[in-house]
Backbone bond lengths (Angstrom), bond angles and torsions (degrees), N, CA, C in turn:
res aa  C-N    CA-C-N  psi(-1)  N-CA   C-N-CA  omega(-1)  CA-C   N-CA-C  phi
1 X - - - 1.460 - - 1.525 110.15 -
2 X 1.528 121.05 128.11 1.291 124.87 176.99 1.567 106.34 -95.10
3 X 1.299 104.09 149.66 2.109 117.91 -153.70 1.812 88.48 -117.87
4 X 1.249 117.00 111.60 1.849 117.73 157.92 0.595 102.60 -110.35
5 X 1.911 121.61 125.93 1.293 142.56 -173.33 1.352 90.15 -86.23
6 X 1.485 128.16 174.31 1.506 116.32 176.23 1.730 84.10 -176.11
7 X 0.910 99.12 138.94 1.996 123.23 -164.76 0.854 134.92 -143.52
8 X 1.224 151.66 63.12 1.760 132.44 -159.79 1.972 102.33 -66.97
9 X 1.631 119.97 24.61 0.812 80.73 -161.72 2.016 85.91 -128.43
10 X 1.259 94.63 126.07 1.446 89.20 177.01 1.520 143.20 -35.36
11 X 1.417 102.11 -61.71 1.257 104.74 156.81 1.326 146.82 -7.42
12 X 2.016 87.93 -76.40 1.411 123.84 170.56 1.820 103.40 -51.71
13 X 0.576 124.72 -47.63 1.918 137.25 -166.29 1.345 84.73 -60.67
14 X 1.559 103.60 -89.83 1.642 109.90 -175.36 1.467 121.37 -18.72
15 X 1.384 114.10 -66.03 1.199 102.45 -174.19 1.729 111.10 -83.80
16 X 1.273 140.36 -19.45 1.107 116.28 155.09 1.654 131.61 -64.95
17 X 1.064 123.29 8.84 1.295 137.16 160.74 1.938 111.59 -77.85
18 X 1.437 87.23 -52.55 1.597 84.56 179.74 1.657 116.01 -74.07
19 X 1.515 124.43 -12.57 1.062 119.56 -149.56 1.555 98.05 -123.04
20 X 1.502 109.86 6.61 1.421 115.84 176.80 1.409 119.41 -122.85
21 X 1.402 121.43 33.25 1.104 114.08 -170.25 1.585 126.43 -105.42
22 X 1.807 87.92 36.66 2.004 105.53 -175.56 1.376 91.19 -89.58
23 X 1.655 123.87 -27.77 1.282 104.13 -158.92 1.673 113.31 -114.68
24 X 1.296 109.79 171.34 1.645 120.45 -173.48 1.388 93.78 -65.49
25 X 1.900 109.09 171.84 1.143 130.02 168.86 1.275 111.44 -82.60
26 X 1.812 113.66 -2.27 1.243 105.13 -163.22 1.750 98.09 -90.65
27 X 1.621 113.63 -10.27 1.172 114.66 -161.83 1.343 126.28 -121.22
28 X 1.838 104.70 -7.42 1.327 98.15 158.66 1.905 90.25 -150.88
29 X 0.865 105.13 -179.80 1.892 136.52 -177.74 1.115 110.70 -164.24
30 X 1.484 105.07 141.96 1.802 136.24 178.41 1.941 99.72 -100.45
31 X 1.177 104.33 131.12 1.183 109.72 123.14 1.283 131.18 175.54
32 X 1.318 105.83 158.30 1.769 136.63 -145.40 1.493 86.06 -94.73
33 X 1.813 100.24 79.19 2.145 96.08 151.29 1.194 80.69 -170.07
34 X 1.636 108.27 -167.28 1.202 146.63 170.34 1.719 104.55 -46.56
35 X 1.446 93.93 168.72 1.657 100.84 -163.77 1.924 91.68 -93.24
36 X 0.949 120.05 -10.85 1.611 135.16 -167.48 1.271 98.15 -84.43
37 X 1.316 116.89 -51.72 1.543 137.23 179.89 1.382 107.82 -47.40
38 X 1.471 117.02 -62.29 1.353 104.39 -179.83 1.124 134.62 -88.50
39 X 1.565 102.97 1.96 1.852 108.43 -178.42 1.768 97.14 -82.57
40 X 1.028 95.31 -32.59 1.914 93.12 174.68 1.565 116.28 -53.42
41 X 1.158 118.05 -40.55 1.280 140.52 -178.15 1.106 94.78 -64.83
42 X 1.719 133.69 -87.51 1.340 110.40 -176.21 1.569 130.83 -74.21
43 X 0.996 118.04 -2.90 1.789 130.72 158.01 1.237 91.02 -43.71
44 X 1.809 136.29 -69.21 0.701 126.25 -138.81 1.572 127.69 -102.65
45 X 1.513 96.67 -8.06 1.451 133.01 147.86 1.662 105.98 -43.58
46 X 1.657 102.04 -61.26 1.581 105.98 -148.52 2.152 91.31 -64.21
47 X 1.356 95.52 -51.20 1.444 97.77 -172.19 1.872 118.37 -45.41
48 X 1.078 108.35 -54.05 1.332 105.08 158.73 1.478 131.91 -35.44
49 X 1.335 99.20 -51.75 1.608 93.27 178.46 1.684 103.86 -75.11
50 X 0.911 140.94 -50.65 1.607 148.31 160.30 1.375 96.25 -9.91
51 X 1.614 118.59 -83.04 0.965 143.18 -164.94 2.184 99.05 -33.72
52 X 1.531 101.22 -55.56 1.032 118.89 -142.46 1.626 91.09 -81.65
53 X 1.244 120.97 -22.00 1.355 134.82 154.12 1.722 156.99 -73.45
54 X 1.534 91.77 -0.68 1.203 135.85 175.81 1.214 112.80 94.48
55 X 1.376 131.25 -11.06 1.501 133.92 -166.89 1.978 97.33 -60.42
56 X 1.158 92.52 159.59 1.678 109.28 164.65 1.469 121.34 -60.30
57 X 1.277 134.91 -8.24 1.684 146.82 162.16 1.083 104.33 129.72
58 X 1.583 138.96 -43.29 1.555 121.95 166.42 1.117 122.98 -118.42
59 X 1.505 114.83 159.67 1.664 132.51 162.96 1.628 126.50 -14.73
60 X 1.221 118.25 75.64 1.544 98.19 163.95 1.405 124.48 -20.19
61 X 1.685 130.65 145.57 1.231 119.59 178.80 1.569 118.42 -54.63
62 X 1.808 108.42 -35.63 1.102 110.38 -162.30 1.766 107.10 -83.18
63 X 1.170 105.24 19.45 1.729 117.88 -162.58 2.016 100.88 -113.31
64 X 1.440 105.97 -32.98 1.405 96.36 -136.36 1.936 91.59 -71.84
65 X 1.170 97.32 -167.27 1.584 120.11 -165.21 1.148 145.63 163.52
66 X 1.372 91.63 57.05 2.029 126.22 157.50 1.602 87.46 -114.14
67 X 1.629 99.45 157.58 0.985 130.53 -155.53 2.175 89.26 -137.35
68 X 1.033 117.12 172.62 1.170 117.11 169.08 1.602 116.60 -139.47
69 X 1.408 167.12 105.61 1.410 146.83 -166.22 1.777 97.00 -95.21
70 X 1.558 89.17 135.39 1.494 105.21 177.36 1.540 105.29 -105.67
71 X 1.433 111.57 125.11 1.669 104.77 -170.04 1.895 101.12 -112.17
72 X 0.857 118.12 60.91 1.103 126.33 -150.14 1.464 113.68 -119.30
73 X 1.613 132.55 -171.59 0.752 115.85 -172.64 1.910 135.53 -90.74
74 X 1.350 131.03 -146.14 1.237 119.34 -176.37 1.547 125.34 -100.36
75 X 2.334 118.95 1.88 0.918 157.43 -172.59 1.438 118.86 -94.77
76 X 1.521 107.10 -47.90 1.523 126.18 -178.36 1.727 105.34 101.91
77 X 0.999 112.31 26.19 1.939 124.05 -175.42 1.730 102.18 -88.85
78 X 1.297 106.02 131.14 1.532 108.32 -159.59 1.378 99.56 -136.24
79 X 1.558 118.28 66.94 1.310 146.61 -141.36 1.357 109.94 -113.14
80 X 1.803 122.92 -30.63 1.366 120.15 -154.22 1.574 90.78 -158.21
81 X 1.336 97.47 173.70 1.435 130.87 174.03 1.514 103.48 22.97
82 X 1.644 121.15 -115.77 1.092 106.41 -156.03 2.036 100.77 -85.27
83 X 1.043 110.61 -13.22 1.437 109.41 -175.39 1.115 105.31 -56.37
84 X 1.500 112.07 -56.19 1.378 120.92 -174.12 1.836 120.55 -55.96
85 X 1.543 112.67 -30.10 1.062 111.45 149.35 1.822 132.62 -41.00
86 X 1.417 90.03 -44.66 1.758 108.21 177.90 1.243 121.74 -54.34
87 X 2.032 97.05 -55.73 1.449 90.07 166.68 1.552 124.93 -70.12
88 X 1.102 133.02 -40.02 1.662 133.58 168.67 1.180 97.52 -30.45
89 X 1.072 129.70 -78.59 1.374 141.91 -164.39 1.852 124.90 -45.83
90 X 1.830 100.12 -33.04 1.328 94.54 159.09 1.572 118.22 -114.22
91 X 1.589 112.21 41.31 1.453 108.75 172.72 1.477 116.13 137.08
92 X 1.865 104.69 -50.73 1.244 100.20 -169.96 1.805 97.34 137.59
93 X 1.359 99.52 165.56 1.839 99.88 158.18 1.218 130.81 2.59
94 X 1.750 105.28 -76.82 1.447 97.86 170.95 1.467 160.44 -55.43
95 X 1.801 78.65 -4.07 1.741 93.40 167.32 1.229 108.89 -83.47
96 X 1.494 119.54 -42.17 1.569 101.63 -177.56 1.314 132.00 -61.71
97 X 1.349 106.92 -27.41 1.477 115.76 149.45 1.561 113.50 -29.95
98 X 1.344 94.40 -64.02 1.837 91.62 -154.04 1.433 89.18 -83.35
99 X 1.322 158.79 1.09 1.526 150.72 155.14 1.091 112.53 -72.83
100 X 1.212 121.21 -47.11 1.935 125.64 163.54 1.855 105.96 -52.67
101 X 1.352 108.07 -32.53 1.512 78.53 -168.46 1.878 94.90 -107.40
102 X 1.110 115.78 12.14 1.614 113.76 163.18 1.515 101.33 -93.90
103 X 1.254 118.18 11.50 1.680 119.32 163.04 1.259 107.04 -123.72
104 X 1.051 118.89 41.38 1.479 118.39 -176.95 1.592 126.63 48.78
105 X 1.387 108.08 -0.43 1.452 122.61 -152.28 1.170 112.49 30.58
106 X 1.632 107.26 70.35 1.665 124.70 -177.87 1.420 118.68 -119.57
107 X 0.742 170.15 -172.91 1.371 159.54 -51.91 1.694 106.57 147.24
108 X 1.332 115.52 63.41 1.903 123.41 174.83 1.512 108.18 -70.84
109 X 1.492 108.95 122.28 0.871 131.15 157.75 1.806 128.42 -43.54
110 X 1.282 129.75 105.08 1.414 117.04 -169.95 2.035 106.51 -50.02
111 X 1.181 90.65 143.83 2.001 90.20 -179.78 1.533 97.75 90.79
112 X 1.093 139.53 -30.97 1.378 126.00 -162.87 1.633 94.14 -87.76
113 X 1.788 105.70 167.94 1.283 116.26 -160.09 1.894 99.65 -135.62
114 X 1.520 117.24 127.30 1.242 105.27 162.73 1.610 111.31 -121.85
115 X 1.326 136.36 -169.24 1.097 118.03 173.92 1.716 98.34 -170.46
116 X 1.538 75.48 90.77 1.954 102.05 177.72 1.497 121.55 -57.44
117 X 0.747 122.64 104.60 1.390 119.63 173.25 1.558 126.13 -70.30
118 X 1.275 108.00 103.21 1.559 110.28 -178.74 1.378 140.68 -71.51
119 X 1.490 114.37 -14.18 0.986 122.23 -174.36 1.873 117.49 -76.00
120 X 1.317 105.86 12.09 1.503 131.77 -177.79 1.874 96.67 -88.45
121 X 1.730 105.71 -28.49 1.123 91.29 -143.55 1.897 102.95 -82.31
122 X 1.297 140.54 147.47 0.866 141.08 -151.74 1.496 129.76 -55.89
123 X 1.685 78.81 -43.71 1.631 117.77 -168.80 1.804 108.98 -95.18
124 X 0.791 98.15 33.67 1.851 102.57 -156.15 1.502 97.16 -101.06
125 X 1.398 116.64 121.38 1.555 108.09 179.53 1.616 95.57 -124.54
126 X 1.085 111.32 11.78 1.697 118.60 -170.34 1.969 97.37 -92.46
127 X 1.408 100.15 96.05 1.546 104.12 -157.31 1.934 98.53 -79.92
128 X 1.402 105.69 -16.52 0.949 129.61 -161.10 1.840 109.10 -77.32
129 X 1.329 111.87 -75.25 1.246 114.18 163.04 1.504 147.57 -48.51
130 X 0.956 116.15 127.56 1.632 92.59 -172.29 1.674 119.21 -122.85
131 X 1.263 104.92 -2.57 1.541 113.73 -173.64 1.870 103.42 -142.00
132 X 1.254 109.47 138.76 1.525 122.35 155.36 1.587 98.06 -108.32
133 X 1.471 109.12 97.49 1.701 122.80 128.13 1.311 123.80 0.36
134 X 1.473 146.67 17.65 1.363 128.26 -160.28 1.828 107.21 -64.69
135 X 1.709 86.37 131.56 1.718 101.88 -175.79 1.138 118.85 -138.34
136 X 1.463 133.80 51.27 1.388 147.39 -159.69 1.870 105.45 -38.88
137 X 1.118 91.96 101.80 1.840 99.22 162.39 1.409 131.16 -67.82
138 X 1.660 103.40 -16.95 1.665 101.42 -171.36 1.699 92.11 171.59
139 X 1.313 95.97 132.75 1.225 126.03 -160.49 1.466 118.66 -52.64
140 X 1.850 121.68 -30.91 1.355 133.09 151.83 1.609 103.39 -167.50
141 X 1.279 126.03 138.81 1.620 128.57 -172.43 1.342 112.29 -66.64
142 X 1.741 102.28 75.59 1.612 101.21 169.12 1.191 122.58 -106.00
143 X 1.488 113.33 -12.26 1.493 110.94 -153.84 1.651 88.53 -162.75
144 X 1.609 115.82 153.83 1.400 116.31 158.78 1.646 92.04 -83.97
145 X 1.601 93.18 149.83 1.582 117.68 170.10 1.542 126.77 -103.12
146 X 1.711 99.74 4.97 1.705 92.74 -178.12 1.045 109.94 -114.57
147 X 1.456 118.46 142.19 1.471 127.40 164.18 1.112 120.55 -136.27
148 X 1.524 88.62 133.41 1.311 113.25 -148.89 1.842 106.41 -60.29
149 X 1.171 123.48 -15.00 1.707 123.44 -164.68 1.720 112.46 -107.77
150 X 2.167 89.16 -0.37 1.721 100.21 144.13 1.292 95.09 -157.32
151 X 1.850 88.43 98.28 1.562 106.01 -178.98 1.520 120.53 -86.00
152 X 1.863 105.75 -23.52 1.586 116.38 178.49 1.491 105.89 -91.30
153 X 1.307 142.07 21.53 1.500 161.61 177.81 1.803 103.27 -105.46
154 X 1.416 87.44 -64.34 1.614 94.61 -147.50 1.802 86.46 -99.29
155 X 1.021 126.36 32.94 1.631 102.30 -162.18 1.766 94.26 -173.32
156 X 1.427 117.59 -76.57 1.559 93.76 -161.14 1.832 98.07 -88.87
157 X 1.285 104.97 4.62 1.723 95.35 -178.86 1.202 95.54 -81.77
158 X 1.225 132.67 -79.36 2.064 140.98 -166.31 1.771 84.63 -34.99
159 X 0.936 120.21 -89.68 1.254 121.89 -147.57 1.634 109.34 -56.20
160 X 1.161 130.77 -19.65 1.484 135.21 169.13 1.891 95.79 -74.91
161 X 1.226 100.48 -36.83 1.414 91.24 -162.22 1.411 115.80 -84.76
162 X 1.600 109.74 -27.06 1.892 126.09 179.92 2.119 90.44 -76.33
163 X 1.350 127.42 -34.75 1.228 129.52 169.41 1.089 95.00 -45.77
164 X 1.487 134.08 -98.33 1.258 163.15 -142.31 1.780 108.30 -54.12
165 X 1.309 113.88 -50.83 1.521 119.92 171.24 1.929 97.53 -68.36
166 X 1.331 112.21 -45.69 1.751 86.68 -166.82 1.633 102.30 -60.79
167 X 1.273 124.60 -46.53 1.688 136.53 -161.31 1.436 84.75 -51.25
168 X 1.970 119.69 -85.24 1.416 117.24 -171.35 1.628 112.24 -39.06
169 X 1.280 129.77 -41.73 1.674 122.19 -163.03 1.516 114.85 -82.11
170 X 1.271 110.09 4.70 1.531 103.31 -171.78 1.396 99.74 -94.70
171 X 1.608 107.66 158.35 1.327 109.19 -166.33 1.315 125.93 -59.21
172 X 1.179 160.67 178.61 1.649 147.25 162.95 1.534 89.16 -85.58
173 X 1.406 146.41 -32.66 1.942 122.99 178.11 1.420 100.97 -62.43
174 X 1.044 125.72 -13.86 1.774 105.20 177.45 1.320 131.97 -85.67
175 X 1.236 113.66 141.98 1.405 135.40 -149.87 1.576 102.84 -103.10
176 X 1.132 101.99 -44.84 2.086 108.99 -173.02 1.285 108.81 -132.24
177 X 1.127 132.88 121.18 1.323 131.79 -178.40 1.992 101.28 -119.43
178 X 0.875 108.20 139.53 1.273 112.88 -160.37 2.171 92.15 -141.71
179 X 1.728 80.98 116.08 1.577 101.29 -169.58 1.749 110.23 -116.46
180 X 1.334 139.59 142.93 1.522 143.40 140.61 1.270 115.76 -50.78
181 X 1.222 97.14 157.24 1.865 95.00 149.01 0.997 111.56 -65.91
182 X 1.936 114.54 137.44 1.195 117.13 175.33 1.651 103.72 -85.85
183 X 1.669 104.01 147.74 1.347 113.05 161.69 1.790 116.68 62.46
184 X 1.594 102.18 26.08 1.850 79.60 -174.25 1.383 90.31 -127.47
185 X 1.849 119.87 22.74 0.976 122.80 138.38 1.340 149.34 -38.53
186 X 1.473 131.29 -120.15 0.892 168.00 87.19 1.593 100.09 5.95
187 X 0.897 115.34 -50.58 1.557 104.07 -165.77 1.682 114.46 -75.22
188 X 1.104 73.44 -39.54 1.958 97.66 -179.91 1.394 124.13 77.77
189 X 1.245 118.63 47.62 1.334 125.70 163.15 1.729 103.47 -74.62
190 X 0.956 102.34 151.26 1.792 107.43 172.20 1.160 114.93 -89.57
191 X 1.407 126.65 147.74 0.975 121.06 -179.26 1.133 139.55 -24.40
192 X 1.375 97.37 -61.99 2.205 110.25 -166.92 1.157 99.12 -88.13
193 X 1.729 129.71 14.57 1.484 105.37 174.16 2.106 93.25 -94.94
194 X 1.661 91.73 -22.26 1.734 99.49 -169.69 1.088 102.72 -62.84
195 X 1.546 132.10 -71.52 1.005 145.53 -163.29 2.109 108.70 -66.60
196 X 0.725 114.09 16.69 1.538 122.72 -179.73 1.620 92.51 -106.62
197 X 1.650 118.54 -63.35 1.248 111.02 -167.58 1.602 100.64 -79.32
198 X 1.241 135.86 -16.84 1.294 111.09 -173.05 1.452 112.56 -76.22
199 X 1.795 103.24 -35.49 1.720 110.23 170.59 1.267 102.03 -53.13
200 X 1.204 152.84 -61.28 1.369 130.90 -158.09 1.660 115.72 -81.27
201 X 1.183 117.87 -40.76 1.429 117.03 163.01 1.748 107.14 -53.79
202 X 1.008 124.25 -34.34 1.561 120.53 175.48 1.682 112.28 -66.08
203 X 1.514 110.41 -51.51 1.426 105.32 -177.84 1.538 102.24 -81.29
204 X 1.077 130.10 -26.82 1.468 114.43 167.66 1.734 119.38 -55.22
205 X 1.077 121.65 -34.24 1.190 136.64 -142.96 2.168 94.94 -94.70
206 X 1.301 86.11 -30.68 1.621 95.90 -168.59 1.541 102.32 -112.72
207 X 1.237 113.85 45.79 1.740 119.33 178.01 1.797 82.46 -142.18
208 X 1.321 121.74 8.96 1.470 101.67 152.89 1.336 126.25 24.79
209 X 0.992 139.67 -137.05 1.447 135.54 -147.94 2.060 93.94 -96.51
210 X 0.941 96.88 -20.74 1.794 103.94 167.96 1.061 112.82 -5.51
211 X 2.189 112.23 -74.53 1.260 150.96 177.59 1.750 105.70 -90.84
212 X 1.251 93.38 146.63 2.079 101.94 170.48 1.390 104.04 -80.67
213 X 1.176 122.35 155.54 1.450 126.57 169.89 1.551 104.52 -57.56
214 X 1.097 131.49 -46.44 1.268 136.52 -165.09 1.631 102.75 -49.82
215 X 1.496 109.97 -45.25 1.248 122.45 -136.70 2.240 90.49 -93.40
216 X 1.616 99.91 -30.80 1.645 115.41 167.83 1.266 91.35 -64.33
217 X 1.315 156.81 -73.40 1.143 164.26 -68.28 1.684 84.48 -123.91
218 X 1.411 124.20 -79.86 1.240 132.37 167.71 1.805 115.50 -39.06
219 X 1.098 109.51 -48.04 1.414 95.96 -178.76 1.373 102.43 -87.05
220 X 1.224 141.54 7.07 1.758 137.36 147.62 1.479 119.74 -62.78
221 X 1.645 90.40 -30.59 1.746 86.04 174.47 1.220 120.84 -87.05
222 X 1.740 98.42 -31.00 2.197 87.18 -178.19 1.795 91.74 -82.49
223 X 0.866 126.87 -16.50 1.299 107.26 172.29 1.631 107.04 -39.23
224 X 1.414 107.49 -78.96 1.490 129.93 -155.54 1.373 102.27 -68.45
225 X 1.490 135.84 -27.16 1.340 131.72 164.16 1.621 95.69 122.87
226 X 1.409 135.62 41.28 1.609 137.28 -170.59 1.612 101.73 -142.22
227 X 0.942 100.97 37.81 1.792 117.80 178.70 1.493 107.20 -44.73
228 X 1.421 128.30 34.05 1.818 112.90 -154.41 2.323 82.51 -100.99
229 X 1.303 81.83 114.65 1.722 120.82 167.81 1.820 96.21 -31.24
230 X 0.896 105.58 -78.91 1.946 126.95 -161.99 1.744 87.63 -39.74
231 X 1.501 125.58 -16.60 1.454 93.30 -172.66 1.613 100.14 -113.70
232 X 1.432 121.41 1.14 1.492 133.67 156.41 1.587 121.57 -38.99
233 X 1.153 104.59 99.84 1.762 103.94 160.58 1.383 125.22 -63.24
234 X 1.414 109.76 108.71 1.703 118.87 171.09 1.454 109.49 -29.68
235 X 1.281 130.20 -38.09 0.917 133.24 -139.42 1.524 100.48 -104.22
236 X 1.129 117.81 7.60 1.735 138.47 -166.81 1.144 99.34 -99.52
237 X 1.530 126.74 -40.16 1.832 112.22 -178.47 1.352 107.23 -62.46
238 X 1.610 141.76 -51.19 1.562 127.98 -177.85 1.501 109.47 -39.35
239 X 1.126 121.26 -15.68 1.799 123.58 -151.01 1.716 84.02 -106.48
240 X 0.950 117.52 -45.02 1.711 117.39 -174.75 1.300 96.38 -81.24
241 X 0.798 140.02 3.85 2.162 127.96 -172.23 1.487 93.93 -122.99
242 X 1.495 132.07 2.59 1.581 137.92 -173.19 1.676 94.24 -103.51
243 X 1.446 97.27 -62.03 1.185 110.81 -167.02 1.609 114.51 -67.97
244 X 1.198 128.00 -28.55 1.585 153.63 -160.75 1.164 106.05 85.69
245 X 0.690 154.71 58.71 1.887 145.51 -173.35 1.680 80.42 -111.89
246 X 1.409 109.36 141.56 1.699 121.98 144.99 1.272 136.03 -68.19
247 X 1.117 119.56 80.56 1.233 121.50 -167.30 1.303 135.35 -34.23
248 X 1.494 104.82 -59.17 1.441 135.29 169.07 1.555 114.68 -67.91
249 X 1.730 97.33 -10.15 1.817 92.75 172.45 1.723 111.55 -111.21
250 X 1.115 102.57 6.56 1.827 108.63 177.80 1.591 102.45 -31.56
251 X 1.911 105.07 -63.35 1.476 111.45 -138.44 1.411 107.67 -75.46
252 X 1.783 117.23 9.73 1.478 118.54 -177.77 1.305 110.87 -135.18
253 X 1.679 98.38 39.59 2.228 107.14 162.47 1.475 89.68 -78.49
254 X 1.156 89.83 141.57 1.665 108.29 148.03 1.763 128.68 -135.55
255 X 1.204 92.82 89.09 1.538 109.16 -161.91 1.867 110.75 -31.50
256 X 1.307 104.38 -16.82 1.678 100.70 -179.16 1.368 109.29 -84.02
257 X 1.421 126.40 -20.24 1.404 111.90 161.88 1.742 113.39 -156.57
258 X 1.431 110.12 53.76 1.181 132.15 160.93 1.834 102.00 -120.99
259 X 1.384 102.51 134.27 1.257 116.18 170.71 1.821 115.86 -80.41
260 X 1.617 104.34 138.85 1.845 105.65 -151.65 1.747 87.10 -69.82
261 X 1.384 140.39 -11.41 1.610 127.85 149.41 1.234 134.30 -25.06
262 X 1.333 104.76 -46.40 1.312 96.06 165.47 2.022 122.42 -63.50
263 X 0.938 91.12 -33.95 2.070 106.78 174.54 1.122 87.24 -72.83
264 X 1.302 152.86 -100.34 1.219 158.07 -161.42 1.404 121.66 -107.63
265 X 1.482 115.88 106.72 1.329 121.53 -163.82 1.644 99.52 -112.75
266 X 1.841 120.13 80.03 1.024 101.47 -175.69 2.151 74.59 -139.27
267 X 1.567 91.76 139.68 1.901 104.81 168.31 1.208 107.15 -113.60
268 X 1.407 116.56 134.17 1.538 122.16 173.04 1.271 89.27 -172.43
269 X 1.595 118.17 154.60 1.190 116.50 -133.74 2.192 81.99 -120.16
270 X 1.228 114.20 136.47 1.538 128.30 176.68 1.463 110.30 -103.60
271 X 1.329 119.58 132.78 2.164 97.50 -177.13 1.616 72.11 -126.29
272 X 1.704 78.66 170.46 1.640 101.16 163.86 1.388 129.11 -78.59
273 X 1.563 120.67 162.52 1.679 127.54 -179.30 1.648 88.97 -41.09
């Protein structure tokens, strides 16, 4: 599955450019616009290859495969920032309607993951997409939630973890999954604390069978700051002495001013759309 970051927000771009450069072009892309902006881009991607395949220029419904992540809230209200992109993008109002009531208009848990399938939806001319990601960041936009003097609490955990549930929850037919910055909304994480945990939950996430779960499993915890040994697989140091990782230095990252290299020490260069 290929990952498009998509941002209107400079910052955010910038430093996911610098902070993503373990992985191929084949597996993730930046780019710094509107959420409209880049679905054109691969719309127009997808048609080409169609084209180039004999199809008529687009995706059958029962074919397509972009995915969309909704970082939004715990209601299904698609009111602001990038949601509000979402709804524009499939019409207006009346989609949020019909996304609130393909959630029962129930009560999402922040961290939890659903993955709506749109092509149900009536009004849907987006032949291309087939799933909204719902990934509630924060429970309703009242308040920022980070502070800064518990920045790995309020800041690189949610957003490693709202990362980590959209990547795992999306369907296995999808082809493009196309994500925001998590949390530097509404929520108010700052940038470089977001974009730190989403880069490493991203290159973790896309080394697939590469790494053992066991061996993800451990570097999820010194990531997040829960380094406890007793749940370490013995069998995890051969995998760190291949890869270079320090074995014996895992249990003293501190993601606020250790670079995620040491967790994953892989360079390869990512460009933008």
């Amino acid at each position: 599955m290929k990952v498009v970051l998509c941002d209107t927000n400079e910052t955010v771009c910038r430093l996911w450019r610098q902070l993503l450069q373990g992985l191929s072009p084949y597996s993730a892309r930046i780019h710094h616009g509107e959420l409209c902006e880049a679905m054109k881009e691969l719309e127009s991607g997808q048609k080409e290859r169609d084209t180039d395949n004999g199809a008529p220029g687009t995706k059958a419904v029962g074919n397509c495969s972009i995915a969309i992540v909704s970082p939004g809230n715990s209601f299904g209200f698609l009111g602001g920032g990038f949601d509000l992109g979402i709804r524009d993008y499939f019409g207006g109002v009346p989609f949020e309607g019909w996304l609130r009531e393909a959630l029962h208009c129930s009560y999402s848990p922040v961290g939890s993951v659903k993955a709506i399938d749109v092509t149900s939806y009536s009004r849907n001319l987006r032949n291309n997409v087939k799933y909204v990601v719902y990934t509630p960041t924060v429970v309703a936009p009242c308040r920022s939630l980070f502070e800064a003097s518990r920045a790995v609490r309020t800041g690189y955990e949610p957003v490693f973890n709202a990362t980590w549930s959209a990547l795992t929850g999306t369907p296995k037919d999808v082809e493009t999954l196309v994500m925001p910055g998590m949390c530097t909304g509404y929520v108010g994480v700052p940038a470089s604390v977001s974009c730190k945990s989403m880069a490493f939950a991203l290159k973790l996430y896309l080394l697939e069978n590469d790494v053992s779960e066991e061996l993800k499993n451990v570097l999820i915890m010194c990531f997040l700051g829960y380094p406890f040994k007793p749940f370490w697989a013995k069998e995890c140091m051969k995998e760190c002495e291949l890869l270079g990782i320090e074995w014996e230095d895992l249990d003293k990252f501190d993601v606020k001013v250790d670079d995620i290299d040491r967790l994953l020490p892989f360079n390869r260069p990512c460009p933008t759309v």
